[in-house]
C-alpha positions in Angstrom: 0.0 0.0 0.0 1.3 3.6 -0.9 0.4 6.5 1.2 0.4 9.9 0.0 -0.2 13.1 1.9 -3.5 14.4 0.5 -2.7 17.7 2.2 -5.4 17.5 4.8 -3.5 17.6 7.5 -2.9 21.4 7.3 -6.4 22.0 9.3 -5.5 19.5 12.0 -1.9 21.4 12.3 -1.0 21.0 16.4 -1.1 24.8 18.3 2.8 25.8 19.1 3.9 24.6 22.5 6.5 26.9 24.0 9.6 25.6 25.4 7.6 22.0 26.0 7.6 19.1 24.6 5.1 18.5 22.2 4.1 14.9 22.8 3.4 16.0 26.9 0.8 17.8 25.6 -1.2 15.2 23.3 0.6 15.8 19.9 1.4 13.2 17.6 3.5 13.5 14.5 3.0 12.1 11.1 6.2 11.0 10.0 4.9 11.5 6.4 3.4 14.6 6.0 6.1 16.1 8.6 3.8 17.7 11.6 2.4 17.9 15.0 -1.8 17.1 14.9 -3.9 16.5 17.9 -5.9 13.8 17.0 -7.8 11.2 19.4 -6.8 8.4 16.7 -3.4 6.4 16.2 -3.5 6.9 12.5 -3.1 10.2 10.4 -6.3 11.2 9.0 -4.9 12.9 5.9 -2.8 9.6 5.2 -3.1 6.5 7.1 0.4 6.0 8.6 0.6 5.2 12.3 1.1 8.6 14.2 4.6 9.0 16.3 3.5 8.9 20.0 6.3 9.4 21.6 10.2 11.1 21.1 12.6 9.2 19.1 15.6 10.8 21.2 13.8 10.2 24.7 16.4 9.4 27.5 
């Protein structure tokens, strides 16, 4: 299966969070389309692709 952005993630774009991290607030990241959303699901709306829930450079 191929996903593709279909650009319909811009409306769900994530508020900025200052000096915070973004996924102790509720953000996820799409890997795909490249940005913070706040979504209830585990899956991008715009293109299907599991949502990063958590840092990759946690310690």
């Amino acid at each position: 299966m191929v996903y593709i952005c279909k650009g319909v993630c811009d409306s769900l774009k994530g508020e900025k969070i200052p000096n915070g991290s973004k996924y102790g607030y509720g953000q996820k990241r799409c890997t795909l389309c490249g940005i913070f959303m706040t979504v209830s699901g585990f899956r991008c709306p715009c293109c299907s692709v599991l949502l990063r829930t958590k840092s990759r450079g946690r310690k």
